[in-house]
C-alpha positions as CSV (number, residue, x, y, z in Angstrom):
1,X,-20.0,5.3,-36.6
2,X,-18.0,7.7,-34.2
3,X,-18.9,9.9,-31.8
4,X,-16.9,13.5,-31.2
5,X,-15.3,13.2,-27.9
6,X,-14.8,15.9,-25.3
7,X,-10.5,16.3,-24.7
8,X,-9.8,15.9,-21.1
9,X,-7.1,17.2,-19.4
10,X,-6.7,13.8,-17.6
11,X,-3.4,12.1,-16.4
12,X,-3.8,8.4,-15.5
13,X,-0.5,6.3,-14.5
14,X,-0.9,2.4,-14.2
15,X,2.0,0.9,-12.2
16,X,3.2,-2.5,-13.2
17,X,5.1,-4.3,-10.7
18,X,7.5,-6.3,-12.8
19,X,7.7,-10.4,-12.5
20,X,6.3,-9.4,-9.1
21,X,5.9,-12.9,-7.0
22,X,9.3,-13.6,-8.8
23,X,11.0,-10.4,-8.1
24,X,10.2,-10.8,-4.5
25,X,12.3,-13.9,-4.0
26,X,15.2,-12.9,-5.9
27,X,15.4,-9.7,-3.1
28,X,14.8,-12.2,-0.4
29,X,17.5,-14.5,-1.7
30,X,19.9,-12.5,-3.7
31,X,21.2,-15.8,-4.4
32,X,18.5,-16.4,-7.1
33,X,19.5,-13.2,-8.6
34,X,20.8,-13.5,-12.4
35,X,18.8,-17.2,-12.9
36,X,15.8,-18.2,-14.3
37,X,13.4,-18.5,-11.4
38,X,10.1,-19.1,-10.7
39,X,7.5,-19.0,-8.2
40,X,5.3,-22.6,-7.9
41,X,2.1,-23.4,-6.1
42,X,2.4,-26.2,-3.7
43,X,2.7,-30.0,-5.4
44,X,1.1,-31.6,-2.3
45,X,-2.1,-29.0,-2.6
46,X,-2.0,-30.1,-6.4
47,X,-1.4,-26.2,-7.2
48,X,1.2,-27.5,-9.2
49,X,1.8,-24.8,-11.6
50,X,3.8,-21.9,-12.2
51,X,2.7,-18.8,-10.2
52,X,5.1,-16.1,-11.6
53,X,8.3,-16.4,-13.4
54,X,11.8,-13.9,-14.0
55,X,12.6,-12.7,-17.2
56,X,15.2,-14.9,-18.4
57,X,12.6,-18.0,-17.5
58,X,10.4,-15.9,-19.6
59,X,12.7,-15.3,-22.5
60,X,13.3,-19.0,-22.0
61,X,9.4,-19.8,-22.8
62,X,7.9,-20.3,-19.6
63,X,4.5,-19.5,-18.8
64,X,2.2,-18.6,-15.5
65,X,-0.3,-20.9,-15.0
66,X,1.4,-23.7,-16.7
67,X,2.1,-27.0,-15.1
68,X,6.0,-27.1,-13.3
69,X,6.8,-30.0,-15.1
70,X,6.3,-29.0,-18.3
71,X,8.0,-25.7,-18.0
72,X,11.1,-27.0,-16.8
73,X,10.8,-29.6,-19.8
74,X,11.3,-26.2,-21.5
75,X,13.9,-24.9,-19.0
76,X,16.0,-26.9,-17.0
77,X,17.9,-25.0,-15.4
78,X,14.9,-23.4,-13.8
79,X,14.7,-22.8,-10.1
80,X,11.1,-23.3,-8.6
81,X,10.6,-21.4,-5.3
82,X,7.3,-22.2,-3.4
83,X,5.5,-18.9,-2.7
84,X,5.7,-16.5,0.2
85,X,2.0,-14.8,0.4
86,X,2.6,-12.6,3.3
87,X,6.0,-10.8,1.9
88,X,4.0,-10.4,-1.5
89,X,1.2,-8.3,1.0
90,X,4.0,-6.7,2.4
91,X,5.4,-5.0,-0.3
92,X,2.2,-4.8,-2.1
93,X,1.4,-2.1,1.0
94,X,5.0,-0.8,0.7
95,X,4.2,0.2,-2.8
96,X,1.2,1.7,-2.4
97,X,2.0,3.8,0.3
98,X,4.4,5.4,-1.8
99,X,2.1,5.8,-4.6
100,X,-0.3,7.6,-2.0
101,X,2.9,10.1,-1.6
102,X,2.0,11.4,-5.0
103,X,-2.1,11.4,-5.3
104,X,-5.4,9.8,-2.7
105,X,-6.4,8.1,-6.4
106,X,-5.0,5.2,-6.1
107,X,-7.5,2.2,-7.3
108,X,-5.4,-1.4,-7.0
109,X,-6.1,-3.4,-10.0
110,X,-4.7,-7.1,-7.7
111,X,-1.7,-7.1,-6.0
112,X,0.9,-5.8,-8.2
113,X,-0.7,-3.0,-10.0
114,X,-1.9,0.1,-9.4
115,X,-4.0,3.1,-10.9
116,X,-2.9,6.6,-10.4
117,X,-4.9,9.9,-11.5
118,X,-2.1,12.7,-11.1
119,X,-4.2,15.2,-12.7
120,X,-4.5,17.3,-10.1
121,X,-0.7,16.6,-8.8
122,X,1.2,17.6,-11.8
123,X,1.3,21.4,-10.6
124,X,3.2,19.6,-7.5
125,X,5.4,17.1,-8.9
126,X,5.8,18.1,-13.0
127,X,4.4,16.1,-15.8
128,X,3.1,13.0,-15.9
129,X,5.8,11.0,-17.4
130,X,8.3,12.7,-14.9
131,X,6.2,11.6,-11.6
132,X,6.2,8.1,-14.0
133,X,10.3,8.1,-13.7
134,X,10.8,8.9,-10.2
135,X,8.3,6.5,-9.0
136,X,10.4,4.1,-10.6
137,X,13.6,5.2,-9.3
138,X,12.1,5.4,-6.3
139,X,10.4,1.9,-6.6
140,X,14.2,0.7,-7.3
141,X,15.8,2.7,-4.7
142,X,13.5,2.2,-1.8
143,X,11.7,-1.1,-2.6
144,X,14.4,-2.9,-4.6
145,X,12.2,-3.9,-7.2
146,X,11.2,-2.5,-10.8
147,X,7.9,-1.1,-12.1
148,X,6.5,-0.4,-15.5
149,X,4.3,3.1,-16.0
150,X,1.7,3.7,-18.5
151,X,0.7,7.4,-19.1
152,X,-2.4,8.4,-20.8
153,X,-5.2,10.4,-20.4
154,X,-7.5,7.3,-19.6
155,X,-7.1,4.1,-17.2
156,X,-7.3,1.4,-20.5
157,X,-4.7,2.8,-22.2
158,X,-2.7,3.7,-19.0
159,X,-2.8,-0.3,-18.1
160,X,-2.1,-0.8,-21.9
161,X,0.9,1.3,-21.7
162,X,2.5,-0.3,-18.7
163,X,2.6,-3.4,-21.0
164,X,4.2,-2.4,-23.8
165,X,7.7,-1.9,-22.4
166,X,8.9,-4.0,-19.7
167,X,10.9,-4.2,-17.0
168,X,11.5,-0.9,-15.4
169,X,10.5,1.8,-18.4
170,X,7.5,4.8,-18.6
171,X,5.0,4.2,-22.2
172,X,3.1,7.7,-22.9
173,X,0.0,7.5,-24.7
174,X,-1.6,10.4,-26.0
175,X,-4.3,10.7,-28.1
176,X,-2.5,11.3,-31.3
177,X,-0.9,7.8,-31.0
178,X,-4.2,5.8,-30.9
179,X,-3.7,5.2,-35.1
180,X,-0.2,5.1,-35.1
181,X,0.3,3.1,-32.0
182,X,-2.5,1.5,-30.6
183,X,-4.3,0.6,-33.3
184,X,-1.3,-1.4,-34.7
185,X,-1.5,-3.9,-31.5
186,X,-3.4,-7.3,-31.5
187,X,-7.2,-7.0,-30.2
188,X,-5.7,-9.3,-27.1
189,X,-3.5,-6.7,-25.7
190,X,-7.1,-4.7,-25.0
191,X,-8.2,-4.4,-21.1
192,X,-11.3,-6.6,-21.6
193,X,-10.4,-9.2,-23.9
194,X,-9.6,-12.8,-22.6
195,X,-9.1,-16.1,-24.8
196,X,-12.9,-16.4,-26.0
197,X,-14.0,-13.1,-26.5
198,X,-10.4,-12.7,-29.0
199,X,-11.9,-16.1,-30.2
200,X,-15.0,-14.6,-31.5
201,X,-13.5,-11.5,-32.7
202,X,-11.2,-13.4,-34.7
203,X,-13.7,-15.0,-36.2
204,X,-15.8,-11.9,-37.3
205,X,-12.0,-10.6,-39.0
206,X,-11.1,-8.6,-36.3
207,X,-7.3,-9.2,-34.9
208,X,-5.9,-5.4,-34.3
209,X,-7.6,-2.8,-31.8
210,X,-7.7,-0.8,-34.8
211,X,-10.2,-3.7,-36.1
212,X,-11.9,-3.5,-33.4
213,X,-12.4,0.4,-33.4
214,X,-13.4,0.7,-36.6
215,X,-16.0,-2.1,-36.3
216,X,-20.2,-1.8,-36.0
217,X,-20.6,-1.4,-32.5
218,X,-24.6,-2.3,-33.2
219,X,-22.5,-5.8,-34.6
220,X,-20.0,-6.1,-31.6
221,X,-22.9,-5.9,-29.1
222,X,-25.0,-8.4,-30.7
223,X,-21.9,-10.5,-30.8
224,X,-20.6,-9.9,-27.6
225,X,-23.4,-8.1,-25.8
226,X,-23.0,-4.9,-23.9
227,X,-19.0,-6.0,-23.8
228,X,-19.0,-5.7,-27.1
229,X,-20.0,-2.2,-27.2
230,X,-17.8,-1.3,-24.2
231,X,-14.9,-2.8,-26.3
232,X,-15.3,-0.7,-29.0
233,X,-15.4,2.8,-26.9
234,X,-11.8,1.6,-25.0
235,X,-10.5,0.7,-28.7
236,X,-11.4,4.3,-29.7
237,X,-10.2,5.8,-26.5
238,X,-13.7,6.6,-25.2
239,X,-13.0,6.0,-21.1
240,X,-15.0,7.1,-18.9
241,X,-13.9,5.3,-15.9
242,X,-12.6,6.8,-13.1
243,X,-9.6,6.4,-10.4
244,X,-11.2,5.7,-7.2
245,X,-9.8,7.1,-4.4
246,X,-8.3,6.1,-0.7
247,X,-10.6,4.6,1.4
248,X,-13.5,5.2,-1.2
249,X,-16.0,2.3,-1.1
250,X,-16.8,0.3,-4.4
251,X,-20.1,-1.3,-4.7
252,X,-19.6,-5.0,-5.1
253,X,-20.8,-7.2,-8.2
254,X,-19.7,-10.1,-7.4
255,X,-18.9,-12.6,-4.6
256,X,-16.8,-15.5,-5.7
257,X,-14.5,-18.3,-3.9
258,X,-12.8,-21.5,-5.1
259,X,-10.5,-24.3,-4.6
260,X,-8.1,-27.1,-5.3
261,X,-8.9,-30.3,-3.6
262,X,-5.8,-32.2,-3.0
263,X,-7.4,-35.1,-4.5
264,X,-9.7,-35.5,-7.5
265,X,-13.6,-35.8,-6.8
266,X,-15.7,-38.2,-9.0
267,X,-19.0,-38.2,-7.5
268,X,-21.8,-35.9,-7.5
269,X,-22.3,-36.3,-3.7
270,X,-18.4,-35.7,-3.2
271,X,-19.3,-32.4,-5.2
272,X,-22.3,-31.4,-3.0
273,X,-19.8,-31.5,0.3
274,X,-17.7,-29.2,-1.7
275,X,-20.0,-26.7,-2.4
276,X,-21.6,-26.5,0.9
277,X,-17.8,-26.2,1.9
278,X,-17.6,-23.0,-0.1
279,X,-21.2,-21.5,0.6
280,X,-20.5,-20.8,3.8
281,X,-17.4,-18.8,3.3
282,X,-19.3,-17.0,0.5
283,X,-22.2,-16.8,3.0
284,X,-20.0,-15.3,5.2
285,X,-18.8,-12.6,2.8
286,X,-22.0,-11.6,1.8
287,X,-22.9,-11.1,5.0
288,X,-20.1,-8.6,5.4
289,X,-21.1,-6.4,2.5
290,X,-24.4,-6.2,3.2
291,X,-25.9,-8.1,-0.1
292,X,-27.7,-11.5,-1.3
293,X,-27.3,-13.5,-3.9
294,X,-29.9,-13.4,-7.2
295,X,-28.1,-16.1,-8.8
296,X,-25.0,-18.5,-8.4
297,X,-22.4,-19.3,-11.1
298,X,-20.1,-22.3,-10.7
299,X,-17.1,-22.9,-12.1
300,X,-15.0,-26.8,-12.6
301,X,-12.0,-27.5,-14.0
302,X,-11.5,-31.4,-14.8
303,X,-8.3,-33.5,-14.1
304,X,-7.4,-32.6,-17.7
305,X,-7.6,-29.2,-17.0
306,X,-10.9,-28.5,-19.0
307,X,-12.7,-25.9,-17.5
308,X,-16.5,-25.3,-17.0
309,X,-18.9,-22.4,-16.4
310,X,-22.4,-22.6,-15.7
311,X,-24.5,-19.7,-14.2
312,X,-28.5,-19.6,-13.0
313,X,-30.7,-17.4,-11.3
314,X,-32.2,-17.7,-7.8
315,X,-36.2,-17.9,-7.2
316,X,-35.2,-15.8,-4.2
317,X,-32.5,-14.0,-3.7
318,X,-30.1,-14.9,-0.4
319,X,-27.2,-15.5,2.0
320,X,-27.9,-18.8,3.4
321,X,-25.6,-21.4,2.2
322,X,-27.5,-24.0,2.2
323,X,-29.7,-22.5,-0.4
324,X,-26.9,-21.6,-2.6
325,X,-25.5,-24.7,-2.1
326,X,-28.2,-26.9,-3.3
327,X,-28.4,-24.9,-6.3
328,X,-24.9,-24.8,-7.0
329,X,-25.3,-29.0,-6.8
330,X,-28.6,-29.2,-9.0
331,X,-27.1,-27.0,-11.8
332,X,-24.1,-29.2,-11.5
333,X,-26.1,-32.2,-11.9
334,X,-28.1,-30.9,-14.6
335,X,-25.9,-29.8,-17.1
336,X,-22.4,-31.7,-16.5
337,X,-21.5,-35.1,-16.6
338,X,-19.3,-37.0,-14.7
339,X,-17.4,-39.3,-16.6
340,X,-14.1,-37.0,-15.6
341,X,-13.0,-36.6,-12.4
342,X,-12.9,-32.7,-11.1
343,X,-9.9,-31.3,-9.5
344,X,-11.2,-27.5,-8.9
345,X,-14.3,-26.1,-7.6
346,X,-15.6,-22.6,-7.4
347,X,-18.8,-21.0,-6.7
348,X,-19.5,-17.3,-7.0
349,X,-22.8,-15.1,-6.1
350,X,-24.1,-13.1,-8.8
351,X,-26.8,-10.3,-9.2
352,X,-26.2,-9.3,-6.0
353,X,-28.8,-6.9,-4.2
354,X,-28.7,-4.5,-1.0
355,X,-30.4,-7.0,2.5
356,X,-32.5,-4.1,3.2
357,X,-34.3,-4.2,-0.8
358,X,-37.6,-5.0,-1.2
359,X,-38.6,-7.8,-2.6
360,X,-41.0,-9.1,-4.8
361,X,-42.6,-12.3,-3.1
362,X,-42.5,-15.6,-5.5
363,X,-45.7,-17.7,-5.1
364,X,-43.9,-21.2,-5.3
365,X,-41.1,-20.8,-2.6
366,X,-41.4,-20.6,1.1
367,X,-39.4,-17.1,1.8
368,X,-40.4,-17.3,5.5
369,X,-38.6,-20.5,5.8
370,X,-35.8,-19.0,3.8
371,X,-35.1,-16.1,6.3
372,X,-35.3,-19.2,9.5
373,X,-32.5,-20.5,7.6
374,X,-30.4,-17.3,7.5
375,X,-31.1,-16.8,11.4
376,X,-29.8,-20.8,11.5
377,X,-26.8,-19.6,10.0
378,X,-25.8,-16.3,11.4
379,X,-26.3,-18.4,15.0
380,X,-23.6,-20.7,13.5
381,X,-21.4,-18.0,12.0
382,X,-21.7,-16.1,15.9
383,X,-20.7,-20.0,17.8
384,X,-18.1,-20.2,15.1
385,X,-16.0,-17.1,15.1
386,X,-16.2,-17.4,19.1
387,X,-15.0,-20.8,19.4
388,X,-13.6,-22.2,16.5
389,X,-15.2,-23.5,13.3
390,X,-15.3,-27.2,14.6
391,X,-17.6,-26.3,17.7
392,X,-21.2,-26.6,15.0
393,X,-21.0,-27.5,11.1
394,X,-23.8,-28.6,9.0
395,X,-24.7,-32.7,9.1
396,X,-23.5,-33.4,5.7
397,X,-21.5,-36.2,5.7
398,X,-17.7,-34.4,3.7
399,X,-16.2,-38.0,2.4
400,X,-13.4,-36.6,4.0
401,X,-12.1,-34.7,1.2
402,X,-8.5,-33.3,1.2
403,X,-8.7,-29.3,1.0
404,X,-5.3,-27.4,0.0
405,X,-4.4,-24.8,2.3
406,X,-5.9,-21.7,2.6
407,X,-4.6,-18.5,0.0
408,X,-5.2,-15.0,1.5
409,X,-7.9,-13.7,-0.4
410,X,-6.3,-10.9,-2.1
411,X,-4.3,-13.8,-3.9
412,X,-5.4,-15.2,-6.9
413,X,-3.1,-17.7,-8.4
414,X,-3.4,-19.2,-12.0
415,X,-5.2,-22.6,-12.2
416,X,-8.2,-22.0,-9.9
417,X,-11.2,-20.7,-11.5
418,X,-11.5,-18.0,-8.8
């Protein structure tokens, strides 16, 4: 089944930065320049893998998020740099204000890649492909580091596009090449499509986009649910999705934030201090935007790196953290064993709702006691922001567990679920 699509006169650009965290250090150190290099998360914060990695470590089989022993096994003559957050922010800005030279629709996709809509800048600056090029040169000139443009009339195949040629080159996609280029790729290469959802198209046959477009949506989404179908309009170039613009506001979905404890946790009451731990800072964040929590999804990856993800739904929804915490804990305890030691931890609030919703009362919970503990809390969130985190904190005993550092949040590097 396909539906007739309207032609839009859209022009979408997704900018690439190239080997970014990598790229970064060789123009720090020029030194690096010409070797295989790569960026590694700190060994004593047991953030021991590779962050990002130059081409010719690349082309010499290393990948992110894989442990630094192992990919120097596979290159030794690699050079492992620890990372340098705040020059990554730096010229994260630097990049985008130049973007902003050429459109206000500029929607960051992390730290290293951007969404342009030129539509409406064309008339100013020539085609898309040409504003493409000489944001490039520009990139290189004023920057000194390399991008890769996509150009199509939507933002999946724009992103798409900036990954099929790499470093420093411009990919047009127009709607004639969906069959004859698009179609050809592997269903992974989609926007959308991480390890287990290409596991379960593989299994129903499906391995190119053009699989995937030519598919039963009806079957994808009661594979994959309402992904499924979402999948299939990107595979056929049906995008709706806009480029937001400067300083526009995006409603939040989710609320998430993790760590790596510098030493493995093997109890469950080590694993309760840890998720109070990260309440609060999700506390605080929700606070921020103005939402509560409906549910709570946790996240654990074990010593041998096998990963967990279990989600549930709150009788009522909230900001205190001591709510969330305690059911973060007894979802942990009911569904996971612990006959391996967890390294990482994450906790994220889900089904988030406005603070100023009504709300449906539930019979069997105490919501009056509920809100007392959100005043508690926004009392110790005042006493702490005015005279250091250490002047109140909850009396739950932390087993003195070793925290890595703290990542700016805007970072996310391989290797911790959030």
């Amino acid at each position: 089944m396909f539906e007739v699509r309207e032609v839009k006169d859209t022009c979408i650009l997704h900018c690439d930065m190239n080997a970014y965290y990598a790229s970064v250090e060789m123009k720090l150190n020029p030194r690096l320049r010409g070797k295989a290099v790569a960026v590694g998360g700190s060994q004593e914060d047991r953030n021991g893998v590779i962050l990002a990695k130059s081409q010719l470590a690349k082309e010499a089989g290393v990948k992110t998020g894989e442990i630094i022993a192992e990919a120097k096994g596979k290159c030794p003559e690699l050079i492992v740099v620890p990372p340098q957050y705040d020059a990554y922010i730096y010229y994260s800005h630097k990049a985008r204000a130049l973007y902003y030279q050429y459109t206000d629709q500029v929607e960051p996709f992390g730290l290293d890649e951007c969404w342009l809509d030129v539509t409406g800048s064309r008339q100013l600056f020539g085609p898309g492909d040409q504003i493409a090029d000489e944001l490039r040169r520009r990139m290189r000139e004023e920057l000194g580091l390399t991008i890769s443009v996509g150009v199509s009339f939507s933002k999946v195949l724009a992103k798409l596009g900036s990954d099929l040629k790499k470093p420093d080159a411009t990919t047009v996609i127009r709607e004639q090449d969906l069959s004859t280029l698009v179609w050809k790729l592997p269903v992974g290469d989609l926007l959308g499509v991480g390890p287990a959802t290409e596991a379960k198209l593989h299994d129903r046959g499906i391995f190119t986009i053009g699989q995937l477009a030519q598919a039963s949506p009806s079957q994808l989404q009661a594979k994959l649910g309402i992904n499924g179908w979402r999948l299939w309009r990107w595979a056929n170039g049906w995008d709706e999705g806009r480029v937001h613009r400067w300083g526009e506001k995006q409603p939040v979905k989710t609320i998430g934030h993790g760590l790596t404890l510098r030493r493995d946790i093997y109890s469950k009451l080590e694993l309760k201090s840890v998720f109070l731990d990260l309440s609060q800072e999700l506390s605080r964040r929700m606070r921020a935007e103005g939402v509560k929590a409906g549910g709570v999804q946790i996240s654990l990856r074990t010593a041998s790196f096998r990963y967990r993800e279990l989600q549930t739904p709150l009788p009522y929804p909230s900001q205190a953290a001591m709510y969330l915490a305690q059911a973060a804990y007894a979802l942990a305890v009911k569904e996971l064993n612990f006959t391996e030691p967890y390294r990482a931890v994450a906790i994220r609030a889900i089904y988030l709702l406005p603070v100023d919703q009504p709300l449906q009362l539930n019979f069997f919970s105490d919501a009056q006691d509920l809100d007392r503990l959100e005043q508690v809390e926004q009392a110790f969130e005042y006493l702490q922001a005015r005279y250091g985190k250490d002047i109140v904190h909850w009396g739950w005993p932390d087993y003195r567990l070793k925290k890595a550092h703290a990542t700016p949040w805007d970072i996310c590097p391989p290797g911790i679920p959030y």
